[in-house]
N, C-alpha and C positions, 0 to 999 in steps of 0.2 A: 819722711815723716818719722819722727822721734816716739817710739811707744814708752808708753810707763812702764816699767818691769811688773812695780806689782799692782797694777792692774791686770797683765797677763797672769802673776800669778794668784790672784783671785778667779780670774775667765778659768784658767787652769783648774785648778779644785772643785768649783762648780763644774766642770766638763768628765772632769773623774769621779766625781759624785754622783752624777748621774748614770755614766757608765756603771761603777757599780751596783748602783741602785739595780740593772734592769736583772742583775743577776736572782736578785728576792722576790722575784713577781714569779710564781708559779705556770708555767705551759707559756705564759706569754711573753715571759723577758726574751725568749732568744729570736722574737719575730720581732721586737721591740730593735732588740740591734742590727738585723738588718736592715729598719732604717735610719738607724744610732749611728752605724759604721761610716757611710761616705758623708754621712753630715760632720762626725768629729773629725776625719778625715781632711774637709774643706776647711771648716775652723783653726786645724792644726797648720795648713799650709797659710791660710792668711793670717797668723799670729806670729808665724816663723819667718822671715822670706827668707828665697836662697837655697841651694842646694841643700844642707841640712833641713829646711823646711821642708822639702818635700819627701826626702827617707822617714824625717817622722811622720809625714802623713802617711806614707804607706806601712811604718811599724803602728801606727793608733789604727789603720784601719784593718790590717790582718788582727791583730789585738782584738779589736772592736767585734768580729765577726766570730768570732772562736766562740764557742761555747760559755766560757768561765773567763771573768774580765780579772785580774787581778792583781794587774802592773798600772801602776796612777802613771799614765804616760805624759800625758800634761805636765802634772809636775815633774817628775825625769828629765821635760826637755827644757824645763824652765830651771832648773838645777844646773842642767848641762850649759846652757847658755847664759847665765848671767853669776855662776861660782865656777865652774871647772873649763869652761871653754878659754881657751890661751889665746886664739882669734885676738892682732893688737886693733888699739881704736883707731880710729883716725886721727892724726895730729892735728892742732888746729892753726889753721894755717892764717898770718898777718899780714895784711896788704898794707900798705904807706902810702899814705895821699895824701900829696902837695898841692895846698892852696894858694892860688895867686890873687893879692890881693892887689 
């Protein structure tokens, strides 16, 4: 399945917004991320696949859980993987089909 980039990176920004956000809620943000963390955790792994997907799920989700959220991880992976990842594509490959007529 072929994802949009920037679709992820929209899901992205919204997911680090949020994050952010829980940090300006008084007493409550940091009971807020514990259940923030394994959820953008899961989010991150099914946006990613792949080995790389699941190191960034477990950097958003120590991230996540820490006190003070302040790295937009989302977008970093979304950066890492569709500008600086050197990962080549797939060639595309051309079959030849002979019709008898």
């Amino acid at each position: 399945m072929k994802k949009n980039k920037f679709k992820l990176l929209r899901q992205g920004l919204l997911y680090d917004a949020i994050g952010f956000a829980s940090m300006f809620i008084p007493l409550v943000g940091w009971i807020f991320d514990l259940f923030w963390a394994p959820f953008a955790a899961k989010k991150m792994s099914d946006m990613y696949e792949g080995t790389t997907g699941k190191i960034a799920a477990a950097i958003v989700f120590m991230e996540e859980i820490l006190p003070f959220d302040f790295v937009p991880t989302f977008t970093l992976m979304w950066i890492y993987t569709y500008v600086f990842s050197s990962e080549t594509k797939p060639a595309t490959q051309t079959i030849e089909v002979k019709v008898n007529e």
